[in-house]
N, CA, C and O atoms as a MOPAC input file, in Angstrom:
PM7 MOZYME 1SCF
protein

 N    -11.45100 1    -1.49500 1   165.79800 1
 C    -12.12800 1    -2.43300 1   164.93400 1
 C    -13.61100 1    -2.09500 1   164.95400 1
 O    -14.30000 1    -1.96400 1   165.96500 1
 N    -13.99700 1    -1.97300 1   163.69800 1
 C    -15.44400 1    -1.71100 1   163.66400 1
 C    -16.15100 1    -2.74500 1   164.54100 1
 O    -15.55700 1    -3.71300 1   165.01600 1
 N    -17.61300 1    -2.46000 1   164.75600 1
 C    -18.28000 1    -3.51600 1   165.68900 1
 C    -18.68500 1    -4.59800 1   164.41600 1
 O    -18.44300 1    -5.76500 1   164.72300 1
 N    -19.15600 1    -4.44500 1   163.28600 1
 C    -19.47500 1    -5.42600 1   162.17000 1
 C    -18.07100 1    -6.49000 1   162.11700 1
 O    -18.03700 1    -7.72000 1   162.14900 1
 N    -17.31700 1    -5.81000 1   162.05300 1
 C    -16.03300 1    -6.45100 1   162.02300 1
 C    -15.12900 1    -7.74900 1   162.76300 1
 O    -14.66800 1    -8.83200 1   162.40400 1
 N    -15.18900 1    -6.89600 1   164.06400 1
 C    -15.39800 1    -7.40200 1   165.36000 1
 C    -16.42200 1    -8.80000 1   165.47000 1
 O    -15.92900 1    -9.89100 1   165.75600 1
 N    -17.79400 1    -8.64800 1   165.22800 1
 C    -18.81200 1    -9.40900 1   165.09000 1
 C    -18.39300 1   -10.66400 1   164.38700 1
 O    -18.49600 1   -11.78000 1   164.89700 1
 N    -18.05200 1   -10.49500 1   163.53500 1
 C    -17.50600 1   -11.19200 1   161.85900 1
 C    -16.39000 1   -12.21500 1   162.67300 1
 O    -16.44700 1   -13.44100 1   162.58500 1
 N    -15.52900 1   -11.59400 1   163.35200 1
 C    -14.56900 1   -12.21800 1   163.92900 1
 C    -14.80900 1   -13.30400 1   164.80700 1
 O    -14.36300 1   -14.45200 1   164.82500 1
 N    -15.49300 1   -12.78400 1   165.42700 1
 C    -16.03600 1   -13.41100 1   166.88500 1
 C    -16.88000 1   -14.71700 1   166.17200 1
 O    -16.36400 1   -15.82300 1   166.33200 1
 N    -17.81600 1   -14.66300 1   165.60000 1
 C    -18.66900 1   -15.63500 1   164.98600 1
 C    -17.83600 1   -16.58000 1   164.05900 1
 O    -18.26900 1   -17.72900 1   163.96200 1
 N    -16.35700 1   -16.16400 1   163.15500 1
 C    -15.72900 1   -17.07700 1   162.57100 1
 C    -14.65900 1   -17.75100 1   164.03900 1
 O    -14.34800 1   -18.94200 1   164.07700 1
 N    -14.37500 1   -17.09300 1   164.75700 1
 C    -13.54200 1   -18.05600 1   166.19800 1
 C    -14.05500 1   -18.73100 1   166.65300 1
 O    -13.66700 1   -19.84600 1   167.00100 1
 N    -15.31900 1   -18.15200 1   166.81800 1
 C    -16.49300 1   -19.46200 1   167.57600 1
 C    -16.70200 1   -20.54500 1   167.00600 1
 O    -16.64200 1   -21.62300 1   167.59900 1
 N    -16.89200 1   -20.45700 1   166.15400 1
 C    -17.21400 1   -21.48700 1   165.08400 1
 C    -15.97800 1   -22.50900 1   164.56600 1
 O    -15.99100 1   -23.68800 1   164.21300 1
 N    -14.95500 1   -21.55300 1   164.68100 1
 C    -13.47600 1   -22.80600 1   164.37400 1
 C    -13.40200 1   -23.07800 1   165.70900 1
 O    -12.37000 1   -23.74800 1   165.75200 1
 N    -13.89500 1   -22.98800 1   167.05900 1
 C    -13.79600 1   -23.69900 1   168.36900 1
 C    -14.39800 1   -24.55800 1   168.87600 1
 O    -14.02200 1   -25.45200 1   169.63500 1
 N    -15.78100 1   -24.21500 1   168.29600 1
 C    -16.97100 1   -24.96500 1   168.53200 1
 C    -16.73900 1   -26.43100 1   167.38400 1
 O    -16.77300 1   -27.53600 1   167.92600 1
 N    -16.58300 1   -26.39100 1   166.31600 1
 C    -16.66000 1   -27.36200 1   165.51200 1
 C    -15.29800 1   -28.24100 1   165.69600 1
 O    -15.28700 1   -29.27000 1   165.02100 1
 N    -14.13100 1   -27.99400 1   166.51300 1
 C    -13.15400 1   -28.70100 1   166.75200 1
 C    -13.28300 1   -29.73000 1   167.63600 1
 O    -12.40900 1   -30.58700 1   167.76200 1
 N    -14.53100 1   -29.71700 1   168.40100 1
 C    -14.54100 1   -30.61400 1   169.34600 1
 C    -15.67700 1   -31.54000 1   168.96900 1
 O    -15.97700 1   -32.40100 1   169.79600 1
 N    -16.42100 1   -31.47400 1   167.70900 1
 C    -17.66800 1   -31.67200 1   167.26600 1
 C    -17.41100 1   -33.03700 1   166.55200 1
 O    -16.22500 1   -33.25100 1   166.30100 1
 N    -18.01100 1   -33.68500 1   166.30200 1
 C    -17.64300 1   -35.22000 1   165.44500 1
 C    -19.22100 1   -35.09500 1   165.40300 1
 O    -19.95400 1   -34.96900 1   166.38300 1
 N    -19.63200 1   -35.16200 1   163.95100 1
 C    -20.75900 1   -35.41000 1   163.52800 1
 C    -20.97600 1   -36.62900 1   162.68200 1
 O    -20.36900 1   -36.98900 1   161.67300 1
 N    -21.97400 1   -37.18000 1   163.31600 1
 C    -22.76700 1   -38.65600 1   162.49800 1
 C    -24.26000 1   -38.47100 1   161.53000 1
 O    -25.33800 1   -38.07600 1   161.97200 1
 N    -24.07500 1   -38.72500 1   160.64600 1
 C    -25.06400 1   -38.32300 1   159.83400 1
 C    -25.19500 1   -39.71500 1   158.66000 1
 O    -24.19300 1   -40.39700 1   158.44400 1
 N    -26.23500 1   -39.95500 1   158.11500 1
 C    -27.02100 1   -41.40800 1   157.42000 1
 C    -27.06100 1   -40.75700 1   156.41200 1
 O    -27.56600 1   -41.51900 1   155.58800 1
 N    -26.75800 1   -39.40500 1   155.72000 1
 C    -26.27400 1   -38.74300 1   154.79600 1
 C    -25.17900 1   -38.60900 1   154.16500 1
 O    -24.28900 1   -38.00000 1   154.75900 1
 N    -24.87500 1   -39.16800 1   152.67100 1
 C    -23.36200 1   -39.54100 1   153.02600 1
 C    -22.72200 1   -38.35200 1   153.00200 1
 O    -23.58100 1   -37.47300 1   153.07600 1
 N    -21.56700 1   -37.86000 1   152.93100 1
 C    -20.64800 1   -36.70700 1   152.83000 1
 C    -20.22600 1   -36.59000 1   151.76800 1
 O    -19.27000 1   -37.24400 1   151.34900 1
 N    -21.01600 1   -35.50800 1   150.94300 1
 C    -20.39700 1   -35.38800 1   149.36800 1
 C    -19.18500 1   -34.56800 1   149.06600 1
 O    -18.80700 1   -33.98200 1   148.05200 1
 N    -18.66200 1   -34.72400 1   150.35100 1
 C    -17.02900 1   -33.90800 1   150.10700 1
 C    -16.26700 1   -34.62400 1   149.45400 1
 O    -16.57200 1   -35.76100 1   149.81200 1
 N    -15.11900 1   -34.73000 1   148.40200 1
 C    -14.62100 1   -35.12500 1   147.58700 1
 C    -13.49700 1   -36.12800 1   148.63800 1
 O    -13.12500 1   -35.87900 1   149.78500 1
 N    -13.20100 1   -37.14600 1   147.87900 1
 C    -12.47200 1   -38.74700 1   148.73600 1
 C    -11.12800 1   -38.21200 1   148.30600 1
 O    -10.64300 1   -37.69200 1   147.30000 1
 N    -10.62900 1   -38.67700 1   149.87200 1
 C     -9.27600 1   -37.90100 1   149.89900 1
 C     -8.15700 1   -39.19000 1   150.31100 1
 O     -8.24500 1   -40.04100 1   151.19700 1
 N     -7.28100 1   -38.99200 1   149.47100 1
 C     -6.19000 1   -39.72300 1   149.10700 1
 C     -5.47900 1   -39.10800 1   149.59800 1
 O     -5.61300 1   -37.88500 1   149.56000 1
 N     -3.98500 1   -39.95200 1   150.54300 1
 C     -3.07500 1   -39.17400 1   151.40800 1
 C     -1.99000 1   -38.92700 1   150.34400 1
 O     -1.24900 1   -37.99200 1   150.64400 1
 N     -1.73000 1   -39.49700 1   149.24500 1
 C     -0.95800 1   -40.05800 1   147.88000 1
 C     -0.76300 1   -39.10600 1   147.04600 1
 O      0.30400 1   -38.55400 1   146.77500 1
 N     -1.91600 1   -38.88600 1   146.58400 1
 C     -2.37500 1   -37.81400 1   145.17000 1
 C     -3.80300 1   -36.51900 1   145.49000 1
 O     -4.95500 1   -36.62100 1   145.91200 1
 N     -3.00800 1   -35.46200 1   145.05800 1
 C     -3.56600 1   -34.74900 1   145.19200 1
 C     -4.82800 1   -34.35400 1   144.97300 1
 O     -4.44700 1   -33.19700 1   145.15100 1
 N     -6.18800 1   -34.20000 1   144.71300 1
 C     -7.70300 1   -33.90200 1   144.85900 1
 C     -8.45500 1   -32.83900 1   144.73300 1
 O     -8.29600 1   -32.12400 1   145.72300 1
 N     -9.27900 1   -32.34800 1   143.90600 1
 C     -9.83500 1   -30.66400 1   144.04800 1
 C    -10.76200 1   -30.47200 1   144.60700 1
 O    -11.82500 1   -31.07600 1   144.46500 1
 N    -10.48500 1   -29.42200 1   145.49100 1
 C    -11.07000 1   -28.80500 1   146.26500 1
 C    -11.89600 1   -27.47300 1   146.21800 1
 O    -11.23200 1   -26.43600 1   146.21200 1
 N    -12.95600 1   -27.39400 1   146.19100 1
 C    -13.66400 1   -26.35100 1   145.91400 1
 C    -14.05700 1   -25.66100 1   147.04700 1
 O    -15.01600 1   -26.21100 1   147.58800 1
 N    -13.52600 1   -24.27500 1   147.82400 1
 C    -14.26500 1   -23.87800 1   148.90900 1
 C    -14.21200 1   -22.69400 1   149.14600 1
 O    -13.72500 1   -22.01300 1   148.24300 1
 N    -14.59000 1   -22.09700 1   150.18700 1
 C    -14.12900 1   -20.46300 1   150.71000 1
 C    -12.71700 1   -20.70800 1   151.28400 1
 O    -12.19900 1   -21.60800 1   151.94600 1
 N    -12.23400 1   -19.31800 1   150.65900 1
 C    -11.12100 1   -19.58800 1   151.45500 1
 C    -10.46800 1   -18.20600 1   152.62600 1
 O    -10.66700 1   -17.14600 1   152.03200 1
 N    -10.11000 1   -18.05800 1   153.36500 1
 C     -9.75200 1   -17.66800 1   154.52200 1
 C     -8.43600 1   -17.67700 1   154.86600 1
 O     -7.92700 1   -18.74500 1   155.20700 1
 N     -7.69500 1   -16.52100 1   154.83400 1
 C     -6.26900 1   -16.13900 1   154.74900 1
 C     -6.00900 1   -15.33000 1   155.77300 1
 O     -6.81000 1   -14.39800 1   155.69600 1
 N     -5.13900 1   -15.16700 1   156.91400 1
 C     -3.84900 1   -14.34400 1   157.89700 1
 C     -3.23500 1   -14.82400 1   157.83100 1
 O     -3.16400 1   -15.94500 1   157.32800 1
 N     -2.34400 1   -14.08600 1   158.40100 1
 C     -0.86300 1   -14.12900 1   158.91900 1
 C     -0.33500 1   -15.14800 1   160.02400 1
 O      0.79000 1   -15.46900 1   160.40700 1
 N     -2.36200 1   -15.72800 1   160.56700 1
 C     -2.11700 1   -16.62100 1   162.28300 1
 C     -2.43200 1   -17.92800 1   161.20400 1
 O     -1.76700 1   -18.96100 1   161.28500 1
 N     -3.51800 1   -17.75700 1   160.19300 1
 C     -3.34700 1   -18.92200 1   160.03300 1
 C     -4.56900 1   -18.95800 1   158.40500 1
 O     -5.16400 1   -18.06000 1   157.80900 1
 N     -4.50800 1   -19.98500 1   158.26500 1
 C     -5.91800 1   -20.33300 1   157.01200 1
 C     -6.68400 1   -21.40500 1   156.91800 1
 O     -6.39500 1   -22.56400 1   157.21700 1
 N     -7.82900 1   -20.91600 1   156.42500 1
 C     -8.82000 1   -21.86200 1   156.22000 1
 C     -9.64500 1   -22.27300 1   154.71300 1
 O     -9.96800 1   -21.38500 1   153.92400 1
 N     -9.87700 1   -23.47800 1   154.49600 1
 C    -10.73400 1   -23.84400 1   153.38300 1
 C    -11.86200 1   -24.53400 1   153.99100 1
 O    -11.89000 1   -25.65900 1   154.48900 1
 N    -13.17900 1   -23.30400 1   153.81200 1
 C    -14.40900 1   -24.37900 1   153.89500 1
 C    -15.11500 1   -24.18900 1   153.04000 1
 O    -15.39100 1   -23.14500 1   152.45000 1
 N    -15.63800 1   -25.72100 1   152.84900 1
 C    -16.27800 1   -26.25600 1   151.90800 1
 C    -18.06800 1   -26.48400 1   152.63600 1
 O    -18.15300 1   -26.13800 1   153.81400 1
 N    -19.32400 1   -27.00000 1   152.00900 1
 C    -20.15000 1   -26.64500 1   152.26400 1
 C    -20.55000 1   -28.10200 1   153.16600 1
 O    -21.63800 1   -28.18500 1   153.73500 1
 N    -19.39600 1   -29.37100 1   153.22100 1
 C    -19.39800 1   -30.30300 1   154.01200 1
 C    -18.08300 1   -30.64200 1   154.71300 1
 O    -17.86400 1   -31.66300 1   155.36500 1
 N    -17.28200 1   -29.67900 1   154.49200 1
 C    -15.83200 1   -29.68300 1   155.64500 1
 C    -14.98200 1   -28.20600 1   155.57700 1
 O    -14.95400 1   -27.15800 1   154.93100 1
 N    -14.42500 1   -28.77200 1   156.52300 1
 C    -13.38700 1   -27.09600 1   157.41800 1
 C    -12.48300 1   -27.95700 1   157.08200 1
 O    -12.59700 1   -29.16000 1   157.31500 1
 N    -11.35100 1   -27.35200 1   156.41400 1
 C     -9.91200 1   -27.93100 1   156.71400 1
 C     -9.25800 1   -26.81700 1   157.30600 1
 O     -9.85900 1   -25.74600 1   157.22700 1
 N     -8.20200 1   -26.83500 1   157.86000 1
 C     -7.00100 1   -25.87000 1   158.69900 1
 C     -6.37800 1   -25.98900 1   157.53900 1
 O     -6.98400 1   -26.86100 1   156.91600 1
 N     -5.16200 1   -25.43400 1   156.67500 1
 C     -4.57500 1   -25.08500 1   155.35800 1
 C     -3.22400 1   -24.65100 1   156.46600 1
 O     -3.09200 1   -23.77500 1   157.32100 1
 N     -2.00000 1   -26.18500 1   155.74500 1
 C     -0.35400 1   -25.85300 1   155.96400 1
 C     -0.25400 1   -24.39400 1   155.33300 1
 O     -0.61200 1   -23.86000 1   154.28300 1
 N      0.51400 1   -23.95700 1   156.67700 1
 C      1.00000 1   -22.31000 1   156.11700 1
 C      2.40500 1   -22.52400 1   155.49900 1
 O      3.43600 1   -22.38800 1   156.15700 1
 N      2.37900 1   -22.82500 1   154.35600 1
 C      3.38500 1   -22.98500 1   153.40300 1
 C      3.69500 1   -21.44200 1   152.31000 1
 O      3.52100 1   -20.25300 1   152.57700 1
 N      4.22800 1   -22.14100 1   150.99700 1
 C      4.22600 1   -20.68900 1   149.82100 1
 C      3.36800 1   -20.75200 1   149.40200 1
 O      2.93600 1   -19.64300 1   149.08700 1
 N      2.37900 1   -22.01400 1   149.02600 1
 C      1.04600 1   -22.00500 1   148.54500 1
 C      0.33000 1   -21.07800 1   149.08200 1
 O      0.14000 1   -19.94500 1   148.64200 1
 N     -0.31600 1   -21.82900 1   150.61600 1
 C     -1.15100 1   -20.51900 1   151.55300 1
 C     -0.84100 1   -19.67800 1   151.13500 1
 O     -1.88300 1   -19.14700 1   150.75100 1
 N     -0.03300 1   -19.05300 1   150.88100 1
 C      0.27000 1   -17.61000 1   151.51700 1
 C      0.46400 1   -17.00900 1   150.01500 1
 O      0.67400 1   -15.80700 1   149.85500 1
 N      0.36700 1   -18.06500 1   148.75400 1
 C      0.21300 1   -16.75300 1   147.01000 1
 C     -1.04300 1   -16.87700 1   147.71800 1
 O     -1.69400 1   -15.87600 1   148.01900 1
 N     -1.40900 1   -18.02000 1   147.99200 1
 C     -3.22900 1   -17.66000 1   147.51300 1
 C     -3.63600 1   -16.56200 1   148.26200 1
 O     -4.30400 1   -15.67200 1   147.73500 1
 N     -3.26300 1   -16.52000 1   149.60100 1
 C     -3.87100 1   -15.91300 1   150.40700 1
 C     -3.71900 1   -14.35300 1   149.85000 1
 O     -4.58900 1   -13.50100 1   150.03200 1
 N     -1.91000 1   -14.01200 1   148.82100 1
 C     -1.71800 1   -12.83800 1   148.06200 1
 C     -2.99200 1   -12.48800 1   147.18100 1
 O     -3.60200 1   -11.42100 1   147.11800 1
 N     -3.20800 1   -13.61100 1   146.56000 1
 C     -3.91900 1   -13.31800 1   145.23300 1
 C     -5.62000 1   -13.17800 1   145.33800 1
 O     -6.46100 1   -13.02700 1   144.45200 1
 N     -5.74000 1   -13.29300 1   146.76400 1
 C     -7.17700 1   -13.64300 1   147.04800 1
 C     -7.52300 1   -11.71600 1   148.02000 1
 O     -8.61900 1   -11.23300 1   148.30200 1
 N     -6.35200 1   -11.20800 1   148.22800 1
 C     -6.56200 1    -9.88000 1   149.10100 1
 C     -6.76100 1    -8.60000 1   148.04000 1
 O     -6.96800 1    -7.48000 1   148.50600 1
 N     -6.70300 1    -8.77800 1   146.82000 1
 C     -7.48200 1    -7.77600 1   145.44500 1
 C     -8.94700 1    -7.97900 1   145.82600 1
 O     -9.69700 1    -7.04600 1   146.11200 1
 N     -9.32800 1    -9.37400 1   145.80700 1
 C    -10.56100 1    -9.55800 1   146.08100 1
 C    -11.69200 1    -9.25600 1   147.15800 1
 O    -12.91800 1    -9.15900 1   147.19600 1
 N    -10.57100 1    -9.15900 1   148.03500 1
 C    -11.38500 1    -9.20600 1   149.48300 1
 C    -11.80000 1    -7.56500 1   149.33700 1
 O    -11.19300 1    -6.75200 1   148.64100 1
 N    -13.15600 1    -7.25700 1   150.29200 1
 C    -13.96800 1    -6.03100 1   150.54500 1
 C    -13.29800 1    -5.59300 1   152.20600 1
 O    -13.08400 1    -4.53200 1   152.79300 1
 N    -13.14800 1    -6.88500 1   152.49200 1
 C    -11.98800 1    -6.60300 1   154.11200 1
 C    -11.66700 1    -7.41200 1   154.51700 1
 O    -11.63100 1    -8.46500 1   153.88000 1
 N    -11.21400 1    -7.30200 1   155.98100 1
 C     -9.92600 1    -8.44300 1   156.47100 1
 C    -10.55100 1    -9.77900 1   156.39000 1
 O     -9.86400 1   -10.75100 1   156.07800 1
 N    -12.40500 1    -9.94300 1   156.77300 1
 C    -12.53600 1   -11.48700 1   157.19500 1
 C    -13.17100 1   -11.60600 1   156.35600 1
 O    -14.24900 1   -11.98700 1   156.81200 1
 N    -13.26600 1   -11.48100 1   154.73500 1
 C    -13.83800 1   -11.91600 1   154.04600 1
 C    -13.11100 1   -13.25000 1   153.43900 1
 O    -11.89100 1   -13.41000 1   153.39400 1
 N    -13.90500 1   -13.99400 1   153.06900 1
 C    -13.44100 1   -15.30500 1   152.63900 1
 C    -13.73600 1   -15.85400 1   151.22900 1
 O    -14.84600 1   -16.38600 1   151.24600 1
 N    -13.02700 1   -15.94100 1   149.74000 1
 C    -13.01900 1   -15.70100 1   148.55500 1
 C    -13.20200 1   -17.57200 1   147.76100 1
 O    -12.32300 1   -18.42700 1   147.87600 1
 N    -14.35300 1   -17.75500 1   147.12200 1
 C    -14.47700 1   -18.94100 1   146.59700 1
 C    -13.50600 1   -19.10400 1   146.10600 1
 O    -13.11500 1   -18.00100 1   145.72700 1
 N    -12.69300 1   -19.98300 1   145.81000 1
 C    -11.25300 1   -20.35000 1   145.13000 1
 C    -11.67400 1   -22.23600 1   144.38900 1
 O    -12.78500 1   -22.65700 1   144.71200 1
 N    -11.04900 1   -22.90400 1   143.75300 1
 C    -11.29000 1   -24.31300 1   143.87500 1
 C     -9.00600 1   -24.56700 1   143.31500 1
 O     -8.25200 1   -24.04400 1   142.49400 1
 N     -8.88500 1   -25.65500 1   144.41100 1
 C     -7.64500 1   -25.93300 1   144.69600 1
 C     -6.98900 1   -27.01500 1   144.26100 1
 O     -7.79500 1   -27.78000 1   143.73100 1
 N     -6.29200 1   -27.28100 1   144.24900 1
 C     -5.48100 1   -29.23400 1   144.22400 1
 C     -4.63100 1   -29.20400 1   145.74500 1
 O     -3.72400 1   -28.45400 1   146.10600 1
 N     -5.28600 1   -30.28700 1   146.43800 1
 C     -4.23800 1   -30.64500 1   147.49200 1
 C     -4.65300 1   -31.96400 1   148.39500 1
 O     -5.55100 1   -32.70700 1   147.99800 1
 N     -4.25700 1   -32.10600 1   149.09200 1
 C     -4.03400 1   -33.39300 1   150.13900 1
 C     -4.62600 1   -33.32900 1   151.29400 1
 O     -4.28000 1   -32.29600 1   151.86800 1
 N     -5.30500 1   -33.90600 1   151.86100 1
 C     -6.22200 1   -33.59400 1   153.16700 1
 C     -5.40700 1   -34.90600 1   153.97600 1
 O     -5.40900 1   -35.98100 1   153.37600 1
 N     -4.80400 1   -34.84600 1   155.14600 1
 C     -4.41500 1   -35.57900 1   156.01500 1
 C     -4.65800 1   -35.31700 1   157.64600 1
 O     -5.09600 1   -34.17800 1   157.80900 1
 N     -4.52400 1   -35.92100 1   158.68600 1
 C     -5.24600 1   -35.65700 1   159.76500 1
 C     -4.30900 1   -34.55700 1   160.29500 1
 O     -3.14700 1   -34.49200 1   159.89300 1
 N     -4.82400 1   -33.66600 1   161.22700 1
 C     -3.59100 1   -32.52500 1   161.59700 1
 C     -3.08100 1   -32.82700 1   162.92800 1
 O     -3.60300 1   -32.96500 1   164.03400 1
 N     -1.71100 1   -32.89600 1   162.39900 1
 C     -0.51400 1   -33.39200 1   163.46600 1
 C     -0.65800 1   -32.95000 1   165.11500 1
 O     -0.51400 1   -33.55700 1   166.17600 1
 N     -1.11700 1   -31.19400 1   164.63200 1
 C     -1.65300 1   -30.80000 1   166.28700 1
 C     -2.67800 1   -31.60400 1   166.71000 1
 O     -2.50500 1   -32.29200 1   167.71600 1
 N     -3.85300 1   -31.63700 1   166.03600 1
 C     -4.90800 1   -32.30800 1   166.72500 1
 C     -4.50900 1   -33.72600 1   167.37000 1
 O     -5.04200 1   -34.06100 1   168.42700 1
 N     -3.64100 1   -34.49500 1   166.78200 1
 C     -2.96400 1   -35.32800 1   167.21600 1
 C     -2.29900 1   -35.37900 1   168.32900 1
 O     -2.20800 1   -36.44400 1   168.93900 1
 N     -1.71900 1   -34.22200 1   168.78500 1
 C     -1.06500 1   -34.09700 1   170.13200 1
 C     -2.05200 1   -33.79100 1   170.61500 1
 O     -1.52700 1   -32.91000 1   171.29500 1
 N     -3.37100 1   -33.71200 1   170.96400 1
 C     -4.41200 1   -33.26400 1   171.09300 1
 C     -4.42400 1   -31.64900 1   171.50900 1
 O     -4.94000 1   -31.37100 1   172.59100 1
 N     -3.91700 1   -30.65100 1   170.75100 1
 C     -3.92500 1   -29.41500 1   170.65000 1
 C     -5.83400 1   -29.16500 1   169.81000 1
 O     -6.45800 1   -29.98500 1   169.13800 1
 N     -6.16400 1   -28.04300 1   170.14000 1
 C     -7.97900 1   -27.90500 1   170.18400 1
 C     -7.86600 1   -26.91000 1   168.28800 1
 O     -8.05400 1   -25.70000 1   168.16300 1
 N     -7.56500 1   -27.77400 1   167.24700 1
 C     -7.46400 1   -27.39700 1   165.86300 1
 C     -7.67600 1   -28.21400 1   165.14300 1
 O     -7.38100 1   -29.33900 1   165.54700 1
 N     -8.36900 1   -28.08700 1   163.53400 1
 C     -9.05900 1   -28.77200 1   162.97300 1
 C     -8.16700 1   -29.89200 1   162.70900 1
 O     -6.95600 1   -29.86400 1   162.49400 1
 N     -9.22100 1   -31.20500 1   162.77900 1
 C     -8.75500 1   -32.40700 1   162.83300 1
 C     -8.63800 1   -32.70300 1   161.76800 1
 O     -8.09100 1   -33.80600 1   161.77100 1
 N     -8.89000 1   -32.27000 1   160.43200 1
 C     -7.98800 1   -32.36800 1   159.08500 1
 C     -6.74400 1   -31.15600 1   158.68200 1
 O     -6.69600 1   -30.07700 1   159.27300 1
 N     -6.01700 1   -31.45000 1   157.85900 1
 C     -5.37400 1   -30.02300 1   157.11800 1
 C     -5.23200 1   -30.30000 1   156.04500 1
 O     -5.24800 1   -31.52400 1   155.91900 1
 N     -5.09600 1   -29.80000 1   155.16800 1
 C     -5.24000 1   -29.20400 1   153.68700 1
 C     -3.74800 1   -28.95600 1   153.16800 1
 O     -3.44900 1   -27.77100 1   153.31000 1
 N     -2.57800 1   -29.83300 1   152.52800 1
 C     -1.94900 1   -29.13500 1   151.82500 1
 C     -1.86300 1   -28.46100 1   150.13300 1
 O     -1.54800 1   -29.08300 1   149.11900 1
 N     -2.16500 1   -27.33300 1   150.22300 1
 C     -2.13900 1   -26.92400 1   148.73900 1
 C     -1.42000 1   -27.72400 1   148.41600 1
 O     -0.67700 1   -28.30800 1   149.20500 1
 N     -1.48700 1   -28.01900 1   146.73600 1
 C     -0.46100 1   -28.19700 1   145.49800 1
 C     -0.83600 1   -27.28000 1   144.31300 1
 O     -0.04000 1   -27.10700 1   143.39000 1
 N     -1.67300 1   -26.87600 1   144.33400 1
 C     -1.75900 1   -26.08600 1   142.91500 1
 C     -2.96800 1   -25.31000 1   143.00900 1
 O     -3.82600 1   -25.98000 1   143.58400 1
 N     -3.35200 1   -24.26200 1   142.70400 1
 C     -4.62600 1   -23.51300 1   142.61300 1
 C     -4.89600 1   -23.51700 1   141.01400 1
 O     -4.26800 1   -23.31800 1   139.97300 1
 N     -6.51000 1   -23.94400 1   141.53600 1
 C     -7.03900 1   -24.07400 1   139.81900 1
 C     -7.92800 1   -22.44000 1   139.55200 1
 O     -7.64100 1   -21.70500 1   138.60700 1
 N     -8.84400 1   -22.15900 1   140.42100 1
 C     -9.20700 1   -20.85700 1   140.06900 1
 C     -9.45400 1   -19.96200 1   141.52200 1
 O     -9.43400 1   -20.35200 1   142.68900 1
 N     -9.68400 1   -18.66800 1   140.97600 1
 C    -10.07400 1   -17.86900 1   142.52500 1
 C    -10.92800 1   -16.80700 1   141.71100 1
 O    -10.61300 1   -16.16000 1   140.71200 1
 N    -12.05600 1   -16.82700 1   142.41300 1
 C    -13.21500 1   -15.82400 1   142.13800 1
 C    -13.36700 1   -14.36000 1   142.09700 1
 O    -12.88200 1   -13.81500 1   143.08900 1
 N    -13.87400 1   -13.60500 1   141.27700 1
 C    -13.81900 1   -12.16500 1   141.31000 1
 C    -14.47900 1   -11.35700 1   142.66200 1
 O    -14.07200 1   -10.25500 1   143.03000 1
 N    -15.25000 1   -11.89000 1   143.13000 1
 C    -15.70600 1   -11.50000 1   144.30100 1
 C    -15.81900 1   -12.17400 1   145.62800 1
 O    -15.58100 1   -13.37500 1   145.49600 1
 N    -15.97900 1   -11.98000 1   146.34600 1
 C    -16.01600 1   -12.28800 1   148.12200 1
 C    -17.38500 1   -13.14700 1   147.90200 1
 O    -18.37000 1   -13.07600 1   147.16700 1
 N    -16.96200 1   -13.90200 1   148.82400 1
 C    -18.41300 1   -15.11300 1   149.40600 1
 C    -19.31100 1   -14.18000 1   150.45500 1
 O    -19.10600 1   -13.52100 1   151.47400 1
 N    -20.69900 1   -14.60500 1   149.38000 1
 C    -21.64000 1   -14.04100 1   150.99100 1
 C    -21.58600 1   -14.34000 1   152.18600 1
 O    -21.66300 1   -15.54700 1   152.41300 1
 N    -21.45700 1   -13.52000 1   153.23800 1
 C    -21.20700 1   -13.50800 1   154.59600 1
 C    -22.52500 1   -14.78100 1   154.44800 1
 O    -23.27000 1   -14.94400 1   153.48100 1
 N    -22.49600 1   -15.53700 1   155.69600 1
 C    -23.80100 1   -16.56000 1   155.93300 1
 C    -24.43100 1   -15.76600 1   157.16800 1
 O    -25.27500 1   -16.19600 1   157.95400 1
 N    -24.04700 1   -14.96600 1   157.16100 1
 C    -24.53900 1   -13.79300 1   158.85200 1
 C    -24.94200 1   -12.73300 1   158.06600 1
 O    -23.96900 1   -12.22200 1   157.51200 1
 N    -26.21900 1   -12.08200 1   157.73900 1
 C    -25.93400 1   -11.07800 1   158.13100 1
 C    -26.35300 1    -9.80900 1   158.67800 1
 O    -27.56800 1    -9.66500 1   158.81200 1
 N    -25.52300 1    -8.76800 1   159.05300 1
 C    -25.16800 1    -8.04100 1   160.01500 1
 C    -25.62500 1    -6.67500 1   159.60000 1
 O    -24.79900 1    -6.17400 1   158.83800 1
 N    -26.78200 1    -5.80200 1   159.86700 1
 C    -27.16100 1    -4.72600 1   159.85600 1
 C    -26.66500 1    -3.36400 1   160.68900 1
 O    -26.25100 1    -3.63100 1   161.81700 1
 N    -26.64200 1    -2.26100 1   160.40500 1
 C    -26.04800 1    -1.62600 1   161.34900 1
 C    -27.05000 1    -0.55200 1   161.73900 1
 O    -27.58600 1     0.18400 1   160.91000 1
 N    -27.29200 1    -0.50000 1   163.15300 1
 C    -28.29100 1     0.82800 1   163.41700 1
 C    -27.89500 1     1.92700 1   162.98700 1
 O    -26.72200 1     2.29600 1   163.02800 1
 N    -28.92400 1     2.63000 1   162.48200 1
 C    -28.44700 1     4.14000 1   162.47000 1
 C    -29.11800 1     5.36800 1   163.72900 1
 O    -28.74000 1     6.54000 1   163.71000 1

């Protein structure tokens, strides 16, 4: 694994570890879209596809994404796009945000999940890294 790569990795694990244990309070409200356990909701975010697992983040929430047939077109239809493995592709979605059953058993994973119902669009190109990573020569 390249070291950029590697890097890339390490900084997206940290970050889904670090923010699992995190509960933030803020006098700002949360302009993430109001989520109904009922009817489905669109979702606009990066999205983040393997084989271990997926992610949708948005620029005021992380959801964990059911590895269903949904996950896994999108995650198909989103790997034309990708430049490499941890790139993560703006998409905007329809689905259901409910609390996640692991976190519930208190397993250390995001305390929402995301079930797709429908994908509305997916972007021609990869989301800018929010890192980034130069390489010596």
């Amino acid at each position: 694994m390249h070291t950029k790569q590697f890097f890339i990795a390490a900084v997206v694990l940290m970050g889904l570890m670090i923010s699992c244990g995190e509960t933030k309070t803020n006098d700002v409200q949360d302009p993430a879209p109001k989520v109904t356990e009922t009817q489905p909701t669109p979702f606009s975010g990066e999205y983040y596809y393997s084989n271990e697992g997926a992610v949708l983040k948005g620029k005021t929430f992380i959801y964990a994404v059911t590895m269903d047939d949904w996950a896994k077109e999108l995650g198909e239809r989103i790997a034309p796009v990708k430049q490499d493995a941890y790139d993560m592709v703006p998409v905007m979605v329809l689905g259901i945000v409910t609390t996640n059953p692991a976190f519930e058993q208190g397993q250390q994973v995001w305390e929402q999940i995301i079930t797709i119902s429908d994908i509305i669009s997916i972007a021609d190109q990869p989301a800018e890294a929010e890192i980034k990573i130069e390489e010596a020569n």
